[in-house]
N, C-alpha and C positions, 0 to 999 in steps of 0.2 A: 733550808731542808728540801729535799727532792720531794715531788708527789709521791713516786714509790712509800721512800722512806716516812711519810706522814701519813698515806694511806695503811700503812704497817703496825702504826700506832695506833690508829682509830680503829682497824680489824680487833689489836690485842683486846683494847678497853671495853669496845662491845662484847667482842666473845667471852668476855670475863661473865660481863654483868648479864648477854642469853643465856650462856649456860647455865648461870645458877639461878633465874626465872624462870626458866621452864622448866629447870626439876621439881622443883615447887609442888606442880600438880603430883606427881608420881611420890614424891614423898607424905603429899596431903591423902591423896585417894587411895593410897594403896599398904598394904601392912610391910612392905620391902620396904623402906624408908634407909633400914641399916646398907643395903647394897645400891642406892643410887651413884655411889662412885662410876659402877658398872656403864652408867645410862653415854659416860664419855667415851669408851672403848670404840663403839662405832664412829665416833665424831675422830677420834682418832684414826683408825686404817680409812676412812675415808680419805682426807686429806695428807695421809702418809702412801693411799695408790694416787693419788693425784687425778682421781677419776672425774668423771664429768656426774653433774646431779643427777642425769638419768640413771647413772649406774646404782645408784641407793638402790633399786627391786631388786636387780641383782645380787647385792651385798647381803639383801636382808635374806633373799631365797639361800643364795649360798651358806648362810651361816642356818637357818632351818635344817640345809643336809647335814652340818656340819654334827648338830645337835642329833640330826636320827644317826648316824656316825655313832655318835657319844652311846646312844641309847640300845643301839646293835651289841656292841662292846659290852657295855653293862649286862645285855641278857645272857649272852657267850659266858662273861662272869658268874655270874648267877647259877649258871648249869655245869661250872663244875664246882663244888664246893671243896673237895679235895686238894685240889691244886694249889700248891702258894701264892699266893700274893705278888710276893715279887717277879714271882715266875711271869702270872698271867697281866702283869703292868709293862714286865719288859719286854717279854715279844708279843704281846695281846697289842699294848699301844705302839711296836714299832710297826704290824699287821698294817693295822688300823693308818697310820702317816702312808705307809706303802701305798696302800689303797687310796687315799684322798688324792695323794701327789701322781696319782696314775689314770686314775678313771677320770680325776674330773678336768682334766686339761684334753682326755684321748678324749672320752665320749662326753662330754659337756662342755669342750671348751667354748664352741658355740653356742652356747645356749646363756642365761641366766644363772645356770649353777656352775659356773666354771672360773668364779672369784676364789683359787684357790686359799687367799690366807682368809678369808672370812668364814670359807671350810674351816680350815684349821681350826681357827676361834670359838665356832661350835665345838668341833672335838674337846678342845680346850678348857671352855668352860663347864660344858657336860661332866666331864672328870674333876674338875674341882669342887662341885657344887656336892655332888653325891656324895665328898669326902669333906666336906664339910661338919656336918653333926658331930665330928668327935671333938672339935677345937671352937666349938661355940656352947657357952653358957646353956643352962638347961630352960629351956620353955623358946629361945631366939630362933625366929623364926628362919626356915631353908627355903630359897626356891626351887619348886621341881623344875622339871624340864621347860612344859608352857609354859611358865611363868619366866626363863631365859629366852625365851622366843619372845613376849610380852618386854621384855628389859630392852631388849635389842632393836625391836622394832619402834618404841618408841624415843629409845638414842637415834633410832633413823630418821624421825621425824624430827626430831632435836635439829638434827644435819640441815636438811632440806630446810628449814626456817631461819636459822643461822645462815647458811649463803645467802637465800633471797634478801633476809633484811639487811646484812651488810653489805652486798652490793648495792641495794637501795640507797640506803644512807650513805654510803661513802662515795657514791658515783655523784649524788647532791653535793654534800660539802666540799669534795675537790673537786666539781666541774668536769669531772671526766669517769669516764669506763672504767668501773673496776669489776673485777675478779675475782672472788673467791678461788673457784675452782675453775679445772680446763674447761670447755666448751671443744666444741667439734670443728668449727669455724676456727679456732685461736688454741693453739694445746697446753699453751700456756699457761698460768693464772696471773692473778691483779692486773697491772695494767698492761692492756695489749702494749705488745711491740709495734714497732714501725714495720708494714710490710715490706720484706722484702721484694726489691725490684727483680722483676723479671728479665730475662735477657734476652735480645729480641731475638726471634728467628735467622738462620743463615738463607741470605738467598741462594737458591739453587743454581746451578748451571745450567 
């Protein structure tokens, strides 16, 4: 079996058994215990942009807009009471996409908030949660808003302790460099490639 292909195994098993140790706390500490599923969503687009760990602030600020997004939207709702429902979910929430998929690639793309699907994801979650209370049992608890910003950012930390330790670990047992995620150096992940040779200069005339 290839290093790849064994380092690939060792990632699965570990990330099996971090993720559901470190949920642990958030299920212990905290009255959200029913929505810890939630705590993988970031552990998810992380590794589905293929980003480098630095980018977690980014992730976690961009999904912060994504959430006052959410929270814009809901007060816009709010202030007209007359208006249907479906009315202001269908062109309220296609507003609301216009707007993320616009501003925050024109004027944030450079910045930290210009992760746009973890925008998204705020939006996303935003409108689920406040629609929540009709299809949960009576007294089950809802999280508000902070309390989606609190879920998120510590599925971020989830992230960032999950790449360090498996790269620890797996770069011991198989003697070599692994990879979680890209690096700036290598855009790759797990195990670097062999660098490409460079081709030499043409001499001049």
């Amino acid at each position: 079996m290839s290093l790849q292909n064994k380092g690939i195994l060792i990632q699965a098993g570990l990330g099996a058994v971090l993720v559901t140790v470190l949920m642990i706390p958030f299920q212990s500490l905290t009255p959200l215990a029913l929505y810890s599923p939630m705590l993988i969503l970031p552990v998810m687009l992380f590794f589905t942009l293929q980003a480098p760990p630095r980018a977690l602030l980014g992730m976690f600020l961009s999904f912060v807009g994504g959430v006052a997004w959410g929270a814009a939207f809901l007060a816009v709702q709010s202030a007209l009471p007359g208006v249907p429902l479906e009315l202001v979910m269908g062109i309220g929430v296609a507003c609301v996409i216009f707007l993320v998929l616009a501003v925050h690639p024109l004027v944030f793309g450079r910045t930290p908030l210009g992760m746009v699907p973890a925008v998204l994801l705020g939006v996303v979650e935003t409108l689920l949660v406040t629609n929540l209370s009709v299809l949960l049992p009576d007294g089950a608890p809802v999280p508000n808003l902070p309390w989606l910003v609190v879920i998120f950012g510590y599925g971020c930390v989830m992230t960032l302790i999950l790449v360090l330790v498996q790269d620890k670990i797996i770069g011991a047992l198989l003697g070599a460099q692994w990879r979680s995620a890209p690096t700036d150096e290598a855009p790759s992940s797990q195990i670097p490639p062999t660098p490409p040779v460079r081709p030499s200069p043409r001499p001049t005339a």
